[in-house]
PDB file as gemmi writes it, atoms N, CA and C in Angstrom:
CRYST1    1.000    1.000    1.000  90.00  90.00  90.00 P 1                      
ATOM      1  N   UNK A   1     139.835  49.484  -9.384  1.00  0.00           N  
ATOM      2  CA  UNK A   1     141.046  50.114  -8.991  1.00  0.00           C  
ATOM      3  C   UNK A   1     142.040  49.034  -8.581  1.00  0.00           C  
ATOM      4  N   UNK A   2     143.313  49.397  -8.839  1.00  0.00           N  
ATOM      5  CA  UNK A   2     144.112  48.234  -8.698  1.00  0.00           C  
ATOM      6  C   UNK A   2     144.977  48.432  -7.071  1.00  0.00           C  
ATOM      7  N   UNK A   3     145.307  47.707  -6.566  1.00  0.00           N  
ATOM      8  CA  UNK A   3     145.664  47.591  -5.388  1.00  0.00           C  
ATOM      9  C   UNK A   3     146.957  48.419  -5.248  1.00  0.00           C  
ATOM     10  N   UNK A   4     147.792  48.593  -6.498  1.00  0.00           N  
ATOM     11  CA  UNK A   4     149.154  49.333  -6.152  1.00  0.00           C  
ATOM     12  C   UNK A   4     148.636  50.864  -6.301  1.00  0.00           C  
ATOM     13  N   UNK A   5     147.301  51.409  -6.656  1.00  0.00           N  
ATOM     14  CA  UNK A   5     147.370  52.425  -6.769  1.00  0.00           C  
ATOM     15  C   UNK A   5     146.646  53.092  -5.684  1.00  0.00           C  
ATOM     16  N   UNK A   6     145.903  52.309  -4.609  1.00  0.00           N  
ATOM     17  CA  UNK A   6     145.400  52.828  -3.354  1.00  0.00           C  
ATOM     18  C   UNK A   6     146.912  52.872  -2.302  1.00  0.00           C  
ATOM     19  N   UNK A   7     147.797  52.385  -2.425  1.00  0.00           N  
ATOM     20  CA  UNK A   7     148.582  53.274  -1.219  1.00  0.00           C  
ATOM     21  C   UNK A   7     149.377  54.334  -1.693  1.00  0.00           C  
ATOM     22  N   UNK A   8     149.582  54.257  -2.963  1.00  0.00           N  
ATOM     23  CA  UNK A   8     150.648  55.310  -3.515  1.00  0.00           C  
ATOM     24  C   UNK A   8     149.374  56.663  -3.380  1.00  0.00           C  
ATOM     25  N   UNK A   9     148.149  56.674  -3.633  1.00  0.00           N  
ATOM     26  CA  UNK A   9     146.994  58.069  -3.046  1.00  0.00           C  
ATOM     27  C   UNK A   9     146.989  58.345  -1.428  1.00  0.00           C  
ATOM     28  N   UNK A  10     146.997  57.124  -1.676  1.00  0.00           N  
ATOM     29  CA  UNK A  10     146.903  57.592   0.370  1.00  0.00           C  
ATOM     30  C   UNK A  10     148.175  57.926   1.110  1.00  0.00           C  
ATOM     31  N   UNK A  11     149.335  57.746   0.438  1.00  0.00           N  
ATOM     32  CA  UNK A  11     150.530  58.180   0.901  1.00  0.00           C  
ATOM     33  C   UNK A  11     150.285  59.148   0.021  1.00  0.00           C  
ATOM     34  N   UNK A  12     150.215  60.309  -0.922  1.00  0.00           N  
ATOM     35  CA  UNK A  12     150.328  61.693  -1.166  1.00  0.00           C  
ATOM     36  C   UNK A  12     149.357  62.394  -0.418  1.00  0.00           C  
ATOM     37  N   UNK A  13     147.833  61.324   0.356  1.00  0.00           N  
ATOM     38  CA  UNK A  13     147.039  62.523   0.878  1.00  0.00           C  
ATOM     39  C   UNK A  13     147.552  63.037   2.236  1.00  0.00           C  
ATOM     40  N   UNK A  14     148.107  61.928   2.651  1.00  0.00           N  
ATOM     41  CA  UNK A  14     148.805  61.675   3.918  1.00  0.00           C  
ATOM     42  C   UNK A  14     149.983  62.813   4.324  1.00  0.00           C  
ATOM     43  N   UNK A  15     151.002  62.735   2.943  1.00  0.00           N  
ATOM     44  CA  UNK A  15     151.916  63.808   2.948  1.00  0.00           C  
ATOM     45  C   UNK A  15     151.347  65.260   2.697  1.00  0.00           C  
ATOM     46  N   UNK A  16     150.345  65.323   1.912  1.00  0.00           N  
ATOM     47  CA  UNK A  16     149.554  66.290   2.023  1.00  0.00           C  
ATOM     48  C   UNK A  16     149.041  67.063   3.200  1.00  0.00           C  
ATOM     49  N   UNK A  17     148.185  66.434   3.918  1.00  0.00           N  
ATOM     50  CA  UNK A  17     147.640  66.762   5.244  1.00  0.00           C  
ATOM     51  C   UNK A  17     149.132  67.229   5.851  1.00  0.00           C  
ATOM     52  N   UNK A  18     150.165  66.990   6.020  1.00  0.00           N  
ATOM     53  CA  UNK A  18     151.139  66.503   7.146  1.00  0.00           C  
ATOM     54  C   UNK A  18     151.250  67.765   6.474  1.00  0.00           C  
ATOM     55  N   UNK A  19     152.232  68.090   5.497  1.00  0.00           N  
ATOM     56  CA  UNK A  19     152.560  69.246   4.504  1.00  0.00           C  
ATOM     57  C   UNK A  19     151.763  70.979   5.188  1.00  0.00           C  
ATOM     58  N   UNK A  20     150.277  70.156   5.156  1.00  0.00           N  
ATOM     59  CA  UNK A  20     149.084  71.341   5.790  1.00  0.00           C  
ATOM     60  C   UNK A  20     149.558  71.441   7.117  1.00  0.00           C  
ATOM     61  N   UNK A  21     149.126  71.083   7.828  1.00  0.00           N  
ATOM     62  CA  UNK A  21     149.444  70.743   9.094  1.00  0.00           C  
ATOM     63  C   UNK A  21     150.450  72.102   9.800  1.00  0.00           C  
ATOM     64  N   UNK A  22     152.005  71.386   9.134  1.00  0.00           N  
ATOM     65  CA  UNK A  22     153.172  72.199   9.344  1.00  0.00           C  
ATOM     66  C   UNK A  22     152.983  73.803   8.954  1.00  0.00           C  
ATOM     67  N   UNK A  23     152.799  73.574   7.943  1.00  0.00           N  
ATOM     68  CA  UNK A  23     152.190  75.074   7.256  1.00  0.00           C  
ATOM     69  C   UNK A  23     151.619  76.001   8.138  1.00  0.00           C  
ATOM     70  N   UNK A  24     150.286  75.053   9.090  1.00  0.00           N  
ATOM     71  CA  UNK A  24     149.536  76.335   9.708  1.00  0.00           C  
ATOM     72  C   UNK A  24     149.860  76.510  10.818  1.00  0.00           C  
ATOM     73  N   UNK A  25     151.132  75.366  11.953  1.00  0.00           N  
ATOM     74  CA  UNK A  25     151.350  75.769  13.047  1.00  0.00           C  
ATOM     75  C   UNK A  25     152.044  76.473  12.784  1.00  0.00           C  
ATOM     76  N   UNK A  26     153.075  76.781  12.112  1.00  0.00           N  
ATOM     77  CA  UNK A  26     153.859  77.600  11.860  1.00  0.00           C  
ATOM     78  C   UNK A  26     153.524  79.034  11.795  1.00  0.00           C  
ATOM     79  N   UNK A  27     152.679  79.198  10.854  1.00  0.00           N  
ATOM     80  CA  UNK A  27     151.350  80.228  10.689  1.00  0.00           C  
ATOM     81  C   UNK A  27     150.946  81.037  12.181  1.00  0.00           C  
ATOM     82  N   UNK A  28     150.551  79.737  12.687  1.00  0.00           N  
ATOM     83  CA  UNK A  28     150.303  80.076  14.055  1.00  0.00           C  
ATOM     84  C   UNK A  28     151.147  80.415  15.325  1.00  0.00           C  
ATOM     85  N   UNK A  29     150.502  81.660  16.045  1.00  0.00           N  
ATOM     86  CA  UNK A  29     151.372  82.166  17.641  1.00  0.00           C  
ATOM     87  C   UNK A  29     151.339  80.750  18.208  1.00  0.00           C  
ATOM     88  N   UNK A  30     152.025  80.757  19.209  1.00  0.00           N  
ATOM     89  CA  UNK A  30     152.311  79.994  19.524  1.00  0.00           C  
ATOM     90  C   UNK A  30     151.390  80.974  21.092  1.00  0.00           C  
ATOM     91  N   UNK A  31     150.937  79.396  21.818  1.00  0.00           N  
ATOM     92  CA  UNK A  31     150.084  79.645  22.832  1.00  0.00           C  
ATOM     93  C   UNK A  31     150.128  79.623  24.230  1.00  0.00           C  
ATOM     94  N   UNK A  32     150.099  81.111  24.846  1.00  0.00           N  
ATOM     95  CA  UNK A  32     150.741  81.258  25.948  1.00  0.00           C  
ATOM     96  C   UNK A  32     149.590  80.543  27.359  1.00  0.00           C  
ATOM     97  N   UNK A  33     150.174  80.058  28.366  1.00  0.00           N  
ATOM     98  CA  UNK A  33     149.324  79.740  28.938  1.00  0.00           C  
ATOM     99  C   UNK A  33     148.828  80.811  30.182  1.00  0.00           C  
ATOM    100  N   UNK A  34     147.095  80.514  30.067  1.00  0.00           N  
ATOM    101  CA  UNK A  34     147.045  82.024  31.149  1.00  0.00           C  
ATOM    102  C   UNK A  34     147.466  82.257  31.962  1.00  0.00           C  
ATOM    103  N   UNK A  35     148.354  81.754  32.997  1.00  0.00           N  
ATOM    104  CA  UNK A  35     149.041  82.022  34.261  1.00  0.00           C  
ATOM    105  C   UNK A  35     149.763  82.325  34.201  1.00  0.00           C  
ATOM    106  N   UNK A  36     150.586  82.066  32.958  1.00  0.00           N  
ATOM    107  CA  UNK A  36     152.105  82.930  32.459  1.00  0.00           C  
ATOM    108  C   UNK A  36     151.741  84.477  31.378  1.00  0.00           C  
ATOM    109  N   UNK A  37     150.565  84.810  30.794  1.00  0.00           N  
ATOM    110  CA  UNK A  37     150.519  85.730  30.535  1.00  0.00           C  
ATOM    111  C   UNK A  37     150.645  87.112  31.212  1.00  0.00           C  
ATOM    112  N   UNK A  38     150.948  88.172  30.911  1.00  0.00           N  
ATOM    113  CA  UNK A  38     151.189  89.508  30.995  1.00  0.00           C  
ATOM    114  C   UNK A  38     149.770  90.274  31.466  1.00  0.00           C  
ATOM    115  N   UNK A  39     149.006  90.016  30.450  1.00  0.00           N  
ATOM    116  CA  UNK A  39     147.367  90.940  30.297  1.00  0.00           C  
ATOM    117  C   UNK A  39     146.895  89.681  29.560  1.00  0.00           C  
ATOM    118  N   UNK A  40     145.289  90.186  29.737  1.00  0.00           N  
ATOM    119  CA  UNK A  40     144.186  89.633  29.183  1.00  0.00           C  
ATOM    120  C   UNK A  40     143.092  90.291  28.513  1.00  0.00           C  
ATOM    121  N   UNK A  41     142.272  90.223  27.989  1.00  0.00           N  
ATOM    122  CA  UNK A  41     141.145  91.164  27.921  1.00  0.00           C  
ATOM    123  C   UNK A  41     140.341  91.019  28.503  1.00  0.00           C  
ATOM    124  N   UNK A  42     139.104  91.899  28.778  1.00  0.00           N  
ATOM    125  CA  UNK A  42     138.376  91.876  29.908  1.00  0.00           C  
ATOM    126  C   UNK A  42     137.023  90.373  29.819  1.00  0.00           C  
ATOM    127  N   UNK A  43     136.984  90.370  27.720  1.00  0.00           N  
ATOM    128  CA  UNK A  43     136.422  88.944  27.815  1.00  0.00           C  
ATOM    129  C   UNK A  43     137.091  87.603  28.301  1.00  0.00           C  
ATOM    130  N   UNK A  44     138.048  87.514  28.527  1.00  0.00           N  
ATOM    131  CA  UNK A  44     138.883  86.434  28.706  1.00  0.00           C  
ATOM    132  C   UNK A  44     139.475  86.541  30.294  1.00  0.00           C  
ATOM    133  N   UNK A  45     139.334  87.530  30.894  1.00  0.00           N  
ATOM    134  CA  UNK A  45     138.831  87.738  32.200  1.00  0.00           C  
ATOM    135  C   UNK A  45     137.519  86.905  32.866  1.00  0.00           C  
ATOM    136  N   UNK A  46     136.294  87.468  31.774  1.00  0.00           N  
ATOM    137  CA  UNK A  46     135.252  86.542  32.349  1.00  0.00           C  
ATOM    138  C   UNK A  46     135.497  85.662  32.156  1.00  0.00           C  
ATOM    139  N   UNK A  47     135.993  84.751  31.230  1.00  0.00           N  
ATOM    140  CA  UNK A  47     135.767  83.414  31.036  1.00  0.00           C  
ATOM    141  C   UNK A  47     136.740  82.958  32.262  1.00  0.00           C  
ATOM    142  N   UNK A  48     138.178  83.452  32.388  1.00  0.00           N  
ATOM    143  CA  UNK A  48     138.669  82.474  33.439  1.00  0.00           C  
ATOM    144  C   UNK A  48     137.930  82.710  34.610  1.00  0.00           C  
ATOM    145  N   UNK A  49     137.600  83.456  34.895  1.00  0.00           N  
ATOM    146  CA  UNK A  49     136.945  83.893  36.362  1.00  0.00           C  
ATOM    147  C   UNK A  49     135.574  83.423  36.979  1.00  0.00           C  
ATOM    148  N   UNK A  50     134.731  83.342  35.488  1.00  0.00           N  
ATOM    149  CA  UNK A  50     133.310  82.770  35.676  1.00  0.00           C  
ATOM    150  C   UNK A  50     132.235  84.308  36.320  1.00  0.00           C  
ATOM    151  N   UNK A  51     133.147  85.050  36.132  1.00  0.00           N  
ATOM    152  CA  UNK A  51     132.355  86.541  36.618  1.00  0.00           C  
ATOM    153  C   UNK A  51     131.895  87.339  34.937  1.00  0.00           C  
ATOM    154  N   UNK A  52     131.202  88.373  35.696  1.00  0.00           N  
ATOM    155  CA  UNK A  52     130.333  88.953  33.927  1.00  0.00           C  
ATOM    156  C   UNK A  52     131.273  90.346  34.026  1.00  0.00           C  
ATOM    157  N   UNK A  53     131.045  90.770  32.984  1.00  0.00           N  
ATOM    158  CA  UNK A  53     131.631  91.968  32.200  1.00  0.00           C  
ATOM    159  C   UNK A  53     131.553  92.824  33.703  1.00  0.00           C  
ATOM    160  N   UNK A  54     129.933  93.256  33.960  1.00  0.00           N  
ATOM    161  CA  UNK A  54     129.346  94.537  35.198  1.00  0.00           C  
ATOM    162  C   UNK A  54     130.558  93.923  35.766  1.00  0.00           C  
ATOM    163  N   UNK A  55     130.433  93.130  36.670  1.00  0.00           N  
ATOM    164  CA  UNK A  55     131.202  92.965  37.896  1.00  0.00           C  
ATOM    165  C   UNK A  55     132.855  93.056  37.673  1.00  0.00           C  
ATOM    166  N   UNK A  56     133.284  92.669  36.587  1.00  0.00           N  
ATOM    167  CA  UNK A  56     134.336  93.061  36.314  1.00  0.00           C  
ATOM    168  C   UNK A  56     134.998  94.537  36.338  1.00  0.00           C  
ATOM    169  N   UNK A  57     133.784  95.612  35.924  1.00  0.00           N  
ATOM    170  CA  UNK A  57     134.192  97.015  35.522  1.00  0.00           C  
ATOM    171  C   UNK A  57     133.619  97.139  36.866  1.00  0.00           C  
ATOM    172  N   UNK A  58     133.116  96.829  37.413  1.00  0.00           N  
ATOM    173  CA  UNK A  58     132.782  97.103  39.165  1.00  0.00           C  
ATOM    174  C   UNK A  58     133.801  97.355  39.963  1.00  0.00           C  
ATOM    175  N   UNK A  59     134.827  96.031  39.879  1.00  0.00           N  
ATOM    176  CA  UNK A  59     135.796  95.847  40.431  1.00  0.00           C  
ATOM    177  C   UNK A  59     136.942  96.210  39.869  1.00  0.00           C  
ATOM    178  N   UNK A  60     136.911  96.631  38.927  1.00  0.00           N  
ATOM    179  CA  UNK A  60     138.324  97.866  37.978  1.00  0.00           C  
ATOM    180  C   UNK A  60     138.138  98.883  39.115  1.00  0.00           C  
ATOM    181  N   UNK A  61     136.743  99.365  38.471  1.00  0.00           N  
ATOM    182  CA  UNK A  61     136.373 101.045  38.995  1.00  0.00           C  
ATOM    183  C   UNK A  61     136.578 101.056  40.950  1.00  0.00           C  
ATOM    184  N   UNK A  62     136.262  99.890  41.485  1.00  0.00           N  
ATOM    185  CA  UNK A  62     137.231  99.762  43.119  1.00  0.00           C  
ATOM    186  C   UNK A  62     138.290 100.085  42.936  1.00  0.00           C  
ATOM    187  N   UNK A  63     138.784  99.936  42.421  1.00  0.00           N  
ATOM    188  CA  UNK A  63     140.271 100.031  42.211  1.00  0.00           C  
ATOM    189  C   UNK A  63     141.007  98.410  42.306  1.00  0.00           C  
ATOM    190  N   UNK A  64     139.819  97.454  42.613  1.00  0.00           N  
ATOM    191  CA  UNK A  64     140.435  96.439  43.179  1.00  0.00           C  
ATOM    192  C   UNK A  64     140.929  94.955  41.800  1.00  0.00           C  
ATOM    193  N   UNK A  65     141.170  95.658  40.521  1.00  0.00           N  
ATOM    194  CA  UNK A  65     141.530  94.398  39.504  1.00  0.00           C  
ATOM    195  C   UNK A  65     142.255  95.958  38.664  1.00  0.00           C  
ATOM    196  N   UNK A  66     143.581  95.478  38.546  1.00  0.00           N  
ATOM    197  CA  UNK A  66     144.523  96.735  37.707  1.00  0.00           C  
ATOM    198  C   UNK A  66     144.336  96.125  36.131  1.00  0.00           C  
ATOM    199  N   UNK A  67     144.583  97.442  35.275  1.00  0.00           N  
ATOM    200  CA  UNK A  67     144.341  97.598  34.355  1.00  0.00           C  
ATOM    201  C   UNK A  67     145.256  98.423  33.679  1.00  0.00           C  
ATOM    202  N   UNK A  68     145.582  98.131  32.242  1.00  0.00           N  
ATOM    203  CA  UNK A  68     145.985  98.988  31.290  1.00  0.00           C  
ATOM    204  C   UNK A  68     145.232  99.318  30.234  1.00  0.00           C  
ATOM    205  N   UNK A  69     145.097 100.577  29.696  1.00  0.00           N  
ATOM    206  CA  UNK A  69     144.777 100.651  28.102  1.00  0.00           C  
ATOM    207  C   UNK A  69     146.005 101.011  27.416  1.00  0.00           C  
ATOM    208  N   UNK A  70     145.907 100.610  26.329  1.00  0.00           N  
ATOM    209  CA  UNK A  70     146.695 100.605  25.231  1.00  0.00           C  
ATOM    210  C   UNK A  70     145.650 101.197  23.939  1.00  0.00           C  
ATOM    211  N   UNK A  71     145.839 102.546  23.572  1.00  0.00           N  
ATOM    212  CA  UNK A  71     144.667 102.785  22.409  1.00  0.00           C  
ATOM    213  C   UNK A  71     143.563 102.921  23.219  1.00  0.00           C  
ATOM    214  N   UNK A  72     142.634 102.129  22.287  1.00  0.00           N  
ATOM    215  CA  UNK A  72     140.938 102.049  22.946  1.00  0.00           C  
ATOM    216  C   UNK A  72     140.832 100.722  23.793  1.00  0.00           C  
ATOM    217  N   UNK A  73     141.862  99.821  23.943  1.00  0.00           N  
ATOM    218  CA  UNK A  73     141.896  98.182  23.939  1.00  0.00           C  
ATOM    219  C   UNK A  73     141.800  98.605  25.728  1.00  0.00           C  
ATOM    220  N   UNK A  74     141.579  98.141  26.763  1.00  0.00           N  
ATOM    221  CA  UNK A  74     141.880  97.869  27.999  1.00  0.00           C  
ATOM    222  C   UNK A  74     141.888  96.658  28.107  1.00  0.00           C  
ATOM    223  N   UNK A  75     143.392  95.816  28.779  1.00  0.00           N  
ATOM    224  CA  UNK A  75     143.552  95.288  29.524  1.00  0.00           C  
ATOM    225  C   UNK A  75     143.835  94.761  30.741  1.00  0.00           C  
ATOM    226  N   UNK A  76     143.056  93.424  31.068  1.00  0.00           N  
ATOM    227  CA  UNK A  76     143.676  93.244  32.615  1.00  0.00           C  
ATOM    228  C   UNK A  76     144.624  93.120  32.533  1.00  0.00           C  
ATOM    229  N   UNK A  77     145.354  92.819  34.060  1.00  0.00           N  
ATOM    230  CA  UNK A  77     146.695  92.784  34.050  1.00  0.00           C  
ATOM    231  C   UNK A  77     146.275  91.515  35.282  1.00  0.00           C  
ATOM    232  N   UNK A  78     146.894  89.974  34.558  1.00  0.00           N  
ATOM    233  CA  UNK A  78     146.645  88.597  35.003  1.00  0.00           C  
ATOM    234  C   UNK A  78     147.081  88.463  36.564  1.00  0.00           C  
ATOM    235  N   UNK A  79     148.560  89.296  36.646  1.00  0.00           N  
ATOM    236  CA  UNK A  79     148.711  89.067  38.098  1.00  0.00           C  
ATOM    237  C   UNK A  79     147.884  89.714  39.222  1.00  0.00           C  
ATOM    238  N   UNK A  80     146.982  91.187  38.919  1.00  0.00           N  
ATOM    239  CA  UNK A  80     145.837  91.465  39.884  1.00  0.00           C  
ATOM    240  C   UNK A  80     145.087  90.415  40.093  1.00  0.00           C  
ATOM    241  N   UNK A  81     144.207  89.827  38.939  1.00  0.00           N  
ATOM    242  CA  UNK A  81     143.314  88.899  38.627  1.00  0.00           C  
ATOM    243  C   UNK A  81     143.602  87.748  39.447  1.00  0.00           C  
ATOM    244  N   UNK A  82     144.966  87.059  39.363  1.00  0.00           N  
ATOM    245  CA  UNK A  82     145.145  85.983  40.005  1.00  0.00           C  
ATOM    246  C   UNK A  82     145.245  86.547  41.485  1.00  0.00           C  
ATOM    247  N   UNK A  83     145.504  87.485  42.033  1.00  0.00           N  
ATOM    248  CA  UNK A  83     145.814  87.920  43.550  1.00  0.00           C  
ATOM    249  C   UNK A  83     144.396  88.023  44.021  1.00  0.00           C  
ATOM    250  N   UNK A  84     143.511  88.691  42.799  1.00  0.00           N  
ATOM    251  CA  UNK A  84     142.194  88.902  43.247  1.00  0.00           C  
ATOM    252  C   UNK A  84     141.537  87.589  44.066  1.00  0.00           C  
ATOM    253  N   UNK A  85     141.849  86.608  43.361  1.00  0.00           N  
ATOM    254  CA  UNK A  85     140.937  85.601  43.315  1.00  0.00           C  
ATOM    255  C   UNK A  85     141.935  84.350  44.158  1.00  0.00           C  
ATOM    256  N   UNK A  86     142.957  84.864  44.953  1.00  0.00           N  
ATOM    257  CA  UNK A  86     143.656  83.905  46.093  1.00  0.00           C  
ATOM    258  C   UNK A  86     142.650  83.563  46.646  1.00  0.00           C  
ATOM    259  N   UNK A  87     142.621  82.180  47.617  1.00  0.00           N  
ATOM    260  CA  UNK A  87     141.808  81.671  48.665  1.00  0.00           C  
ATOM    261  C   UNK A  87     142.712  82.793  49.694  1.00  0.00           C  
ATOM    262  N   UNK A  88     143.861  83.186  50.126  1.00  0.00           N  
ATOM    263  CA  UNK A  88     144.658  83.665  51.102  1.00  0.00           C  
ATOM    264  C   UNK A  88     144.717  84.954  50.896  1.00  0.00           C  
ATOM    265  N   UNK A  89     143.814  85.659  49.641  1.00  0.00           N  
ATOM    266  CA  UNK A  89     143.915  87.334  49.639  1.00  0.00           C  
ATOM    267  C   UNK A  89     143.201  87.728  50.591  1.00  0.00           C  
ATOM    268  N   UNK A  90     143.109  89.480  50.631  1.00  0.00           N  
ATOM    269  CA  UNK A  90     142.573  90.254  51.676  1.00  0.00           C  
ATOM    270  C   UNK A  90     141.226  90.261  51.899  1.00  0.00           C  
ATOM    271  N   UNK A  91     141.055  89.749  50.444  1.00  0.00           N  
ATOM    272  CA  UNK A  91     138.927  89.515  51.008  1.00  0.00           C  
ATOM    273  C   UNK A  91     138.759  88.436  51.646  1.00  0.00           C  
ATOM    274  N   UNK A  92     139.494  87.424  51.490  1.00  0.00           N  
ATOM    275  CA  UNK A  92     139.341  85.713  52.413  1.00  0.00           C  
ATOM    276  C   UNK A  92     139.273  86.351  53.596  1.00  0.00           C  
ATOM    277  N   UNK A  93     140.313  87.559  54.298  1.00  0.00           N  
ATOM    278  CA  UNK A  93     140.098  87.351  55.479  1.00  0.00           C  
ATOM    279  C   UNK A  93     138.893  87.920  56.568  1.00  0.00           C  
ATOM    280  N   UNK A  94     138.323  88.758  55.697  1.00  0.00           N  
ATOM    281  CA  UNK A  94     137.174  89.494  56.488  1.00  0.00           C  
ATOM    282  C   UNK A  94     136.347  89.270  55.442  1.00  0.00           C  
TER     283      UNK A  94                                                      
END                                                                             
């Protein structure tokens, strides 16, 4: 292979990739961060929380983590979640 023809490939794979790239962020939502979201789902509840599904619908059914459904979908609603889980909320104090 001759030397002028390895950069002129690697500059089309290059523009290639880059080409891809653009294509799929674009493609892609753009990604909200969880503290600024609206709702969550109740899996993505556990994960920020480090709590399981039970205890989650435990603490719906308290009344103490608000919720919407939409359809069959229920979601949390991030600002209970984050109030839930203050060091300075109402369970810290007793």
């Amino acid at each position: 292979m001759r030397n002028s023809q390895q950069p002129e490939s690697s500059v089309r794979n290059e523009m290639s990739a880059r080409q891809t790239r653009t294509a799929t962020d674009a493609a892609s939502p753009s990604v909200i961060p969880f503290a600024e979201r609206v709702t969550c789902t109740v899996a993505a509840a556990c994960q920020a929380t480090g709590l399981g599904r039970t205890k989650l619908y435990e603490l719906i059914g308290a009344g103490k983590l608000a919720t919407t459904t939409i359809g069959r979908r229920r979601l949390v609603l991030v600002r209970s979640l984050r109030h839930l889980l203050r060091a300075d909320g109402p369970e810290a104090e007793g």
